[in-house]
C-alpha positions as CSV (number, residue, x, y, z in Angstrom):
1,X,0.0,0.0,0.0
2,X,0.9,3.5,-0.9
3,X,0.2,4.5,2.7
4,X,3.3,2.1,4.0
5,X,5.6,5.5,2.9
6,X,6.2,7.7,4.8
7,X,6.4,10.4,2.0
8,X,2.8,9.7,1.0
9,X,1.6,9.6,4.2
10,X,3.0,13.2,4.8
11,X,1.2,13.9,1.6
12,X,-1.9,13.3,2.9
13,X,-1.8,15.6,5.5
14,X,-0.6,18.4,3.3
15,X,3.3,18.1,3.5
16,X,4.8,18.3,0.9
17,X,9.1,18.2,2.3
18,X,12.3,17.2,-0.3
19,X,13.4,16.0,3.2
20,X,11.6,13.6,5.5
21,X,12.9,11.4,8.3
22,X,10.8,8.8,10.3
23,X,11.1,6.8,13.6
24,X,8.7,3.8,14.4
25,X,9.1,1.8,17.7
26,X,7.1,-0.9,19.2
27,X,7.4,-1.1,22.8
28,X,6.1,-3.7,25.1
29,X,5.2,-4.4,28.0
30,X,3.4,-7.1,30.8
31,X,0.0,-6.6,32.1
32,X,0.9,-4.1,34.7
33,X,0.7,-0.8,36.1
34,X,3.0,1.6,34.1
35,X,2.3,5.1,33.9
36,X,2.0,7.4,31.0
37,X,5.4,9.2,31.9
38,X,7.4,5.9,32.6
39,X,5.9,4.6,29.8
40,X,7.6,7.9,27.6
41,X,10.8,8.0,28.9
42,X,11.2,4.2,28.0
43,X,10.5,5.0,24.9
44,X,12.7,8.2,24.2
45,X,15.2,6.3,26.2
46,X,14.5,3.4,23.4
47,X,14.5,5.7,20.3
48,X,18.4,7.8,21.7
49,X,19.7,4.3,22.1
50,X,19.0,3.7,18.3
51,X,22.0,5.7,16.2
52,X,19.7,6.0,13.7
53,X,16.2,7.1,15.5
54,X,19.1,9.5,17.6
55,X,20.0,10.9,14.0
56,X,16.8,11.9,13.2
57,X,15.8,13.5,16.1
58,X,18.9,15.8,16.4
59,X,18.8,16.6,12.6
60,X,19.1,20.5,12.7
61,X,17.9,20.4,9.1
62,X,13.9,18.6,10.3
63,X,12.1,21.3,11.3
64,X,8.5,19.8,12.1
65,X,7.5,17.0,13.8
66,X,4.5,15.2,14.0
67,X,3.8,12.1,16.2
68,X,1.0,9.4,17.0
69,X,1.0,6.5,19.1
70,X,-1.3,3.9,19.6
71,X,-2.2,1.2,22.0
72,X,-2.5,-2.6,20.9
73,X,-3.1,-6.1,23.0
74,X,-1.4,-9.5,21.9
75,X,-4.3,-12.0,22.8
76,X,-1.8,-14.9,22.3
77,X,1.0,-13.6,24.8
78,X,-1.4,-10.9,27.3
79,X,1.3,-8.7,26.7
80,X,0.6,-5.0,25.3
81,X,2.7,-2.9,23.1
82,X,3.0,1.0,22.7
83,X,3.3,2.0,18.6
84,X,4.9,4.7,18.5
85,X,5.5,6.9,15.6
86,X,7.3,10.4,14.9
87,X,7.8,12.0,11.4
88,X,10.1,14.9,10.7
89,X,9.9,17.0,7.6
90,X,11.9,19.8,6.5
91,X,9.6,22.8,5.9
92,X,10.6,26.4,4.9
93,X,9.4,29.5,6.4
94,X,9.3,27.3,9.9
């Protein structure tokens, strides 16, 4: 699918960048109590340990960033996962 691109997903939303950069993690955890700001600093602790998510988030040339996450369960395994995506564009003007 078209929408598997980052590039095209930008497009969508009206960004149109000759740069574009994007960071996808799953994270996941057991059935317990983990609060929302554990639960990001795991994950930016996750992405900085990654050379490449650490390049694209200190990229002085990205300029905007847009991010969504998103909850999911594994039936099989009672374990849930985070989904967490950030997308960085070069826009002028910004």
């Amino acid at each position: 699918s078209a929408l598997k691109m980052p590039n095209n997903r930008m497009e969508i939303c009206g960004v149109n960048s000759m740069k574009i950069a994007e960071n996808i993690h799953n994270y996941g955890f057991q059935n317990n109590a983990v609060s929302y700001k554990d639960l990001a600093r795991a994950i930016v602790k996750s992405f900085f340990a990654s050379s490449g998510h650490k390049k694209n988030i200190l990229d002085k040339q990205l300029n905007s960033l847009g991010c969504g996450a998103m909850f999911e369960k594994d039936k099989s395994s009672n374990r849930y996962f985070m989904k967490v995506t950030q997308c960085f564009a070069y826009l002028p003007n910004q």
